[in-house]
Structures are given as structure tokens and as C-alpha cells.
C-alpha positions as CSV (number, residue, x, y, z in Angstrom):
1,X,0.0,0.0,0.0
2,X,0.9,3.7,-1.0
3,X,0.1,5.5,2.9
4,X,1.4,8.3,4.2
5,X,1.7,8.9,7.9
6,X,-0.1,12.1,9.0
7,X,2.0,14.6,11.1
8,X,5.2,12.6,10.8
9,X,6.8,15.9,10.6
10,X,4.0,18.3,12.1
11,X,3.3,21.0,9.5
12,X,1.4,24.0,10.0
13,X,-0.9,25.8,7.9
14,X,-0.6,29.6,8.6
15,X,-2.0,29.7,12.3
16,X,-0.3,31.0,15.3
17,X,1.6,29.2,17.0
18,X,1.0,25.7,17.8
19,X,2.0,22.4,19.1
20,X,1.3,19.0,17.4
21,X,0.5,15.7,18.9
22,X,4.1,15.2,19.2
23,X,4.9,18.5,21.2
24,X,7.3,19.8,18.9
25,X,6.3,23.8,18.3
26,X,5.4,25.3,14.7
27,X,6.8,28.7,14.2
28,X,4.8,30.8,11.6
29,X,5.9,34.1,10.5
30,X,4.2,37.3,10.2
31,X,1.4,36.6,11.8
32,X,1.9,38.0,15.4
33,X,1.9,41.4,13.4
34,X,-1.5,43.0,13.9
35,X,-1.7,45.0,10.3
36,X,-1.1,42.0,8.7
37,X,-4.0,40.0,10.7
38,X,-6.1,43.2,10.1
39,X,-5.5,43.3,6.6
40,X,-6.3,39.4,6.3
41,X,-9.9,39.6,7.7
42,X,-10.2,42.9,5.6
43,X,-9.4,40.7,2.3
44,X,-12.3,38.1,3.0
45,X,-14.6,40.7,3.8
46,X,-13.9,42.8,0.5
47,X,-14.1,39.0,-0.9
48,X,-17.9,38.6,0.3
49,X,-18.9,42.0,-0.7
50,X,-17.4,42.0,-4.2
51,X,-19.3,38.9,-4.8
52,X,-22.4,39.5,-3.5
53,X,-22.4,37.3,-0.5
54,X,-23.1,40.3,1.8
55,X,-24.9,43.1,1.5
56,X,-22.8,46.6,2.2
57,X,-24.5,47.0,5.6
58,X,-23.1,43.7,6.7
59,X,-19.6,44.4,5.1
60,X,-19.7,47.9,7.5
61,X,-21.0,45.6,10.4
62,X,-18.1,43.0,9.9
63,X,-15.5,45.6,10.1
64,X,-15.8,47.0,13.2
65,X,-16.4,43.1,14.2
66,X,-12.7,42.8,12.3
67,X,-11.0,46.2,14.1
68,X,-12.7,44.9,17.8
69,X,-11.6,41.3,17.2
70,X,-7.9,42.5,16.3
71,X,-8.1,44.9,19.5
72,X,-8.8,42.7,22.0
73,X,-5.9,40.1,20.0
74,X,-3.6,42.5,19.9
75,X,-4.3,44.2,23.9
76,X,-1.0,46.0,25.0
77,X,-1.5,43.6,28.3
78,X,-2.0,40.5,26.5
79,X,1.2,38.3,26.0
């Protein structure tokens, strides 16, 4: 049989920071940075709206939801 063995060498896929099964730790880049997270969430809301999967009531609606969510990610206190 052709298998492959799942996490054999614990890959991520663009979250923060994590830690497989194994325990060994994933290091991502660029995505402790809070423009960058901000400008991600902004992307797949422009996404919706441009094709017509929101309305633009909901698109204003989802980006204060965007700036709170990266506010209370980002807090000065948080580490």
C-alpha cells in the first residue's frame, strides 16, 4: 500500500503558533503582526462583498467586528 503517515513531521498551515501531537512547536511568521491579521480579515470581507455574498450594511457591520476582534488580539496587556 501507498500510505502516508499524518504529522510525521507536524506541518502547520498559517495559524499562530502551535503544538502538534508530538509536542514539537510550529513557528509561523508574520502573523503576530497586527496590520497584517487586520489586513487578512479585511481581504475576505472585501471577498464577500465583491461577490455578493453580503450586503454593504453587513460588510460595514463586519468591520468593526474585524477592528474589535484585532483589538482585543492584539491588547497592550496580552502576551
Amino acid at each position: 500500500m501507498a500510505t502516508k503517515k499524518i504529522n510525521s513531521n507536524c506541518q502547520g498551515n498559517n495559524s499562530i503558533d502551535k503544538t502538534c501531537k508530538g509536542g514539537k512547536n510550529i513557528d509561523t511568521q508574520n502573523l503576530n503582526d497586527r496590520i497584517s491579521a487586520e489586513l487578512w480579515m479585511q481581504h475576505f470581507a472585501n471577498v464577500l462583498l465583491r461577490q455578493e455574498a453580503i450586503d454593504e450594511k453587513t460588510y460595514r457591520k463586519l468591520l468593526v467586528k474585524i477592528n474589535k476582534e484585532v483589538n482585543r488580539r492584539f491588547a497592550k496587556g496580552k502576551n
